[in-house]
N, C-alpha and C positions, 0 to 999 in steps of 0.2 A: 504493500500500500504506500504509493505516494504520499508526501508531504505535499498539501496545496501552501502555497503564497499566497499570502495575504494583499488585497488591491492594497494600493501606493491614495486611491481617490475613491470615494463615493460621490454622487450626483445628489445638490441638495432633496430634490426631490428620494429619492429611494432613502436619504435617512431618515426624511420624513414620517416614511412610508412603513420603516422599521420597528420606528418608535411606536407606530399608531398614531398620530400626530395628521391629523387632516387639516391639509391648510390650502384655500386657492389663490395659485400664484397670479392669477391673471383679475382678480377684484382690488379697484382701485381703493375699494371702501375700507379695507384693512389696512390699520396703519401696525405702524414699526412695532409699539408699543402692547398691541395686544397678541403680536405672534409666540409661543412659549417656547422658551428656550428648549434647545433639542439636545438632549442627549447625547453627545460623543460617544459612538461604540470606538474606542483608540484603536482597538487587533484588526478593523476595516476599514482603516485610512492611513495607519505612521508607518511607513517605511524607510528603508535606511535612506532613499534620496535626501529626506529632511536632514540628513545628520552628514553632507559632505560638508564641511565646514573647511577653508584653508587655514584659519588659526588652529584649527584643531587636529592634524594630521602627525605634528608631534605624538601627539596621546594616543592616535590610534594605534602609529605607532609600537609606542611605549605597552600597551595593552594587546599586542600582537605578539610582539617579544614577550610578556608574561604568559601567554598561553603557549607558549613554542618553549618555554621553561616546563614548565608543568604539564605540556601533554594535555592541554584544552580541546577536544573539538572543537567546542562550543560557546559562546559566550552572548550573553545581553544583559546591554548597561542604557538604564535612564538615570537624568540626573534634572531634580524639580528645586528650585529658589523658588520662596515662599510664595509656595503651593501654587505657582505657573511650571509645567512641564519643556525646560531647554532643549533638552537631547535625548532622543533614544536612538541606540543604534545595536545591530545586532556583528557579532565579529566571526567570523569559521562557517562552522556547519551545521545547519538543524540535523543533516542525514546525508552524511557523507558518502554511502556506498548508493544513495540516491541521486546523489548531487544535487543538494539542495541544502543553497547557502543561510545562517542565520541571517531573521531578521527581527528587531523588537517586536514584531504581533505575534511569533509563537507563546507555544503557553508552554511552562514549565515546571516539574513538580520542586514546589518552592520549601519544602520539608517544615524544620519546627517555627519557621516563618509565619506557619498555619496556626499557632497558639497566638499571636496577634490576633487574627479574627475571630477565633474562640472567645480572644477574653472580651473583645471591643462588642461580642452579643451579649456576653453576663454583664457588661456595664449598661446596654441597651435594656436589657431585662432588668436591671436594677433602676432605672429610671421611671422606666413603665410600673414599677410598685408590685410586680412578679417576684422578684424573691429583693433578700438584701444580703450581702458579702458577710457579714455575720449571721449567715440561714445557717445553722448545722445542714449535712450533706444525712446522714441517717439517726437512727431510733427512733423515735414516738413522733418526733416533729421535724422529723428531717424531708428535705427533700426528695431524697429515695427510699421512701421508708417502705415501700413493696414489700413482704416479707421472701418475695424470689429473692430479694439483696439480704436482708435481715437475718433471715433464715439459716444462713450460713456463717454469719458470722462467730469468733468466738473469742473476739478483743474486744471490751467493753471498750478499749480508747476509741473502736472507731464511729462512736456516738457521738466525741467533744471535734470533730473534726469540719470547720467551716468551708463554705465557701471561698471566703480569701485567702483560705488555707492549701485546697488545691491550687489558684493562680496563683499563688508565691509557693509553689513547691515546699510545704510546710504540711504537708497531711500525713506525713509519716512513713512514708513507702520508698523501698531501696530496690534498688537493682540485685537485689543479695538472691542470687539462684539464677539470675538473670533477668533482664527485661522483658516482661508478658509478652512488650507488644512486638520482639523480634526473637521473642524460641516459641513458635507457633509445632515445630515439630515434636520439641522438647515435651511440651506440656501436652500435645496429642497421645505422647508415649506414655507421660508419668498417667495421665487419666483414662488409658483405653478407647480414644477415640479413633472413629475410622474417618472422619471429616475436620478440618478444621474447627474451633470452637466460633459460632459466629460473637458481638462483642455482647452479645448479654450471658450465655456462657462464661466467656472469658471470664466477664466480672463476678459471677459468683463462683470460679474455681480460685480465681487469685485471692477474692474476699476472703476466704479462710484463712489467712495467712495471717500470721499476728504482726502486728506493726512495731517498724523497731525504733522508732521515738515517736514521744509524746507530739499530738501535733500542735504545732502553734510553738514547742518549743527551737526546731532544728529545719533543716533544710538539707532535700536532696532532691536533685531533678528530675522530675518526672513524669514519664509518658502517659504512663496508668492515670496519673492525676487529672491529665487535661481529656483522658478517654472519659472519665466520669464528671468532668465538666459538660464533654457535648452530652452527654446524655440528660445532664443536668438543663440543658438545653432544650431537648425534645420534651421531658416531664414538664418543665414550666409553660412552655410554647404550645405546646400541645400537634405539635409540625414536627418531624423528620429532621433531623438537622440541617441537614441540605437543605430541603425547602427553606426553614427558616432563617437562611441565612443569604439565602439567594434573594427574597422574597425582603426584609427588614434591614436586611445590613450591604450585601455587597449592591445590589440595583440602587437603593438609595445612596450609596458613595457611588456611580458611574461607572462601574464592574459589571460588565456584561458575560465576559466570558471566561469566569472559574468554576473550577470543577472539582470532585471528589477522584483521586486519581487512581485511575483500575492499571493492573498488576505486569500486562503483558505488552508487547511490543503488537502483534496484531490488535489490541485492546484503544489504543491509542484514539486521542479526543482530533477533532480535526485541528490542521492547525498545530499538533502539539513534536516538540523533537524527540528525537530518536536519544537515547540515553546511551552512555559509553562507562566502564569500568577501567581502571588502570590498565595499562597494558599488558600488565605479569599476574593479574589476579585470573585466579585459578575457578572455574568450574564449583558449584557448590548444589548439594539435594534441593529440592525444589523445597518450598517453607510447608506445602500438603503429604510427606513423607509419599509422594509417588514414585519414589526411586529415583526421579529422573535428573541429572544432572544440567544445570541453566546456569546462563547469566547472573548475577548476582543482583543485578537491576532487575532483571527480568522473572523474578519469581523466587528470589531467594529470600526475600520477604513478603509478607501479605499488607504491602503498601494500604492500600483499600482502608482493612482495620485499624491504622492509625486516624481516620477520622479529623476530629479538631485539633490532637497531638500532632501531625504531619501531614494530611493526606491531600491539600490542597495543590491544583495546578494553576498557575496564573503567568498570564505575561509581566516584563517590568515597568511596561506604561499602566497597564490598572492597578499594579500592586504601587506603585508611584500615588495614583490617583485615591486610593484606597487609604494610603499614609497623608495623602492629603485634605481627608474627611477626620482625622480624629486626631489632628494636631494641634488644636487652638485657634490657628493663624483666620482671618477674616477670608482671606480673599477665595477661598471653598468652603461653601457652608457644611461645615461639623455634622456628623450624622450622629454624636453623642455630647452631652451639654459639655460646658466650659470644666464643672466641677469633676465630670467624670475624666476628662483628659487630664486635667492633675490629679488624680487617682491614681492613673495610670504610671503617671511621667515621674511621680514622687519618691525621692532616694532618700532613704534612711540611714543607710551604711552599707559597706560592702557585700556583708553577712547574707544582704536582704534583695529577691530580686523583688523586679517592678512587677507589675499588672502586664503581664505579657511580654511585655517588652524584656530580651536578658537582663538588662543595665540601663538606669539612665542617672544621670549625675547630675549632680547640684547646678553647673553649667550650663545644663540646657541640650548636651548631648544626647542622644540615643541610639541603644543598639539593639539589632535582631539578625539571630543568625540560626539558618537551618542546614543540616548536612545530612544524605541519604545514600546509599547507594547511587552514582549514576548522577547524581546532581550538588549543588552546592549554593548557596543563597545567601545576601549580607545586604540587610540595610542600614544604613548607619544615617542617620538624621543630624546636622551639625547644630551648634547654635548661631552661627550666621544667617539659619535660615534653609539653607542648602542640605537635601536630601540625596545620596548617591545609592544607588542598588545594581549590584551584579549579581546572577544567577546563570552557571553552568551547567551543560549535559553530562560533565564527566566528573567521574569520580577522581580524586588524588590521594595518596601513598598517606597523606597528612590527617587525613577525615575530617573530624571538627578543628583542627587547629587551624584547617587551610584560610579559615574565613579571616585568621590574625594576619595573614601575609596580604590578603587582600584589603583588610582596613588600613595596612602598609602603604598600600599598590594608594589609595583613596588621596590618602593624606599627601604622599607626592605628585601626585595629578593636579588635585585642587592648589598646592603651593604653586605649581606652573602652569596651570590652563584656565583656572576660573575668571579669570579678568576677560578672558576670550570665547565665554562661552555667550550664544546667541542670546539675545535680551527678546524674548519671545515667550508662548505660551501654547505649547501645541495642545492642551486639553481643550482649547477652543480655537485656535489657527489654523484651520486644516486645508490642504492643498484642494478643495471640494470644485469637482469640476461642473460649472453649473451652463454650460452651453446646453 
């Protein structure tokens, strides 16, 4: 299966047309003032022509050589000053044995990137008077107090365990035996399964497990946590997660096209690239104990089951546009109030992560980083104002650390190319061909 390319232009009419949006161009009686603003789908309109820049050829560059280090396919970089979209360009190849070169409108699985939009629905749902960050998560008045959850349990602590306690990775849960949400084979074997566990399964085999600090006391990062946040999600919502996410949170930030990302390389969303692993990495069982030997991107985990902990796929111009709905700044209206962005954005101490976010600092900085199998994702939000995101097809030898070389790569680009970057706004400038 081909990779389509994404048009370079829409015709204003067809995104009209898209949106739902009836408008007739040829009545004089309509003025400027009462047409409504139309929705930018970005993945069917930015292409890299927007981003040939001759100040900026340095840096391409510079970002061309870091991929040819590291064994990149793939690469896509947007870079947004307060909340106007500069530059997206895509660098290598969505699908190289297709030839089919990157461009910003692919979608890409953006990994723990995806506890961003997790947490910015429990802050949407906190607003709405649906739950509050101090809801206990189970017993008598908890939010999953189902007895399918309950029923298994057999740590009184995991009664005292809140809300804000999952988003600041403080509910008590270690990786000790391993990560639920990546020994899918493991735990198939230790429990007699001849299917994978789908995630309500999962949660009530992991729920037995006793917890190994009190929560609210420590911190340890984890996946399981933001699995039982989406969930936390569907109980209050009364929606699927996906739905409610698509439906409340990503359409209202101008995200048209993210997805919940399925497992295989024939499985693929349109639009989306081809994923690559190091070059020396080896062959590994498939994560459904089929015997059969894959890709390590391609079925060596049950990406899917990561849900709001990872499972998201997005390009960097909506995930730009996404960071630009729940930043504070005016110039994009906020899809979450003023109070709940500093919620978010609020640093306590090192000890302590944010609301989603890994880290944010007293400063004004902010950082989010995901890394998977096959891909690699970093947004780093400055306090100038200036938001830079890169997201790869390929895996590297470094895993999570790679994302520290790359807020490296950030900080030297911005010292020499930001004075040079376009003074423009592609979430509303669009090349729209309207003959």
């Amino acid at each position: 299966m081909k990779l389509k390319r994404a048009g370079a232009a829409l015709s204003l009419a067809a995104i009209l047309a898209l949106t739902g949006i009836c408008v007739s161009l040829n009545s004089s009686s309509v003025r400027q003032e009462e047409v409504p603003e139309v929705p930018v789908r970005l993945n069917e309109v930015i292409a890299n022509d927007t981003a040939d820049i001759p100040g900026l050829r340095g840096m391409d560059a510079a970002i061309e050589k870091y991929m040819a280090y590291w064994r990149l396919r793939g690469v896509s970089l947007s870079i947004m000053r307060n909340d106007s979209l500069l530059l997206s360009r895509g660098y290598g190849w969505a699908d190289k044995e297709e030839g089919v070169k990157m461009s910003p409108a692919f979608i890409m699985r953006v990994a723990s990137v995806s506890k961003l939009l997790t947490a910015t629905a429990i802050m949407k749902l906190q607003e709405d008077g649906r739950l509050h960050l101090k809801d206990t998560v189970f017993g008598p008045s908890g939010i999953l107090r189902d007895t399918a959850y309950t029923s298994v349990m057999k740590d009184p602590m995991y009664n005292l365990i809140t809300v804000e306690d999952l988003l600041r990775h403080k509910g008590g849960f270690t990786a000790s035996g391993g990560d639920p949400m990546f020994s899918t084979r493991t735990i198939m074997l230790q429990n007699h399964l001849d299917t994978p566990p789908d995630n309500i399964e999962l949660m009530r085999i992991y729920l037995r497990r006793r917890l190994r600090f009190r929560p609210g006391t420590s911190q340890y990062y984890s996946n399981f946590g933001y699995l039982l946040l989406s969930k936390i999600v569907e109980e209050v919502s009364g929606l699927d997660y996906e739905t409610y996410m698509r439906d409340s949170v990503l359409v209202p930030a101008g995200c048209f096209d993210m997805h919940i990302a399925r497992n295989y390389y024939e499985e693929r969303y349109p639009g989306e690239v081809k994923y690559y692993n190091g070059a020396d990495t080896l062959l590994v069982e498939e994560f459904n104990n089929s015997g059969r030997l894959v890709e390590r991107c391609y079925g060596g985990s049950d990406i899917r089951s990561l849900s709001g902990a990872g499972a998201w796929v997005t390009s960097t111009p909506e995930l730009a546009r996404f960071v630009a709905s729940i930043d504070g700044r005016p110039e994009v209206p906020d899809i979450i109030s003023r109070e709940s962005v500093a919620a978010m954005t609020e640093w306590f101490d090192p000890e302590t992560y944010s609301l989603g976010w890994n880290d944010t600092k007293p400063t004004g900085e902010w950082t989010r980083t995901g890394t998977l199998s096959g891909t690699s994702a970093l947004v780093k939000y400055y306090p100038d104002g200036e938001c830079w995101i890169m997201v790869t097809n390929t895996s590297t030898w470094k895993g999570p650390g790679f994302t520290n070389y790359t807020a490296s790569l950030f900080k030297r680009l911005r010292e020499r190319y930001s004075a040079a970057l376009p003074v423009r706004d592609l979430f509303h400038e669009q090349p729209y061909d309207t003959e």
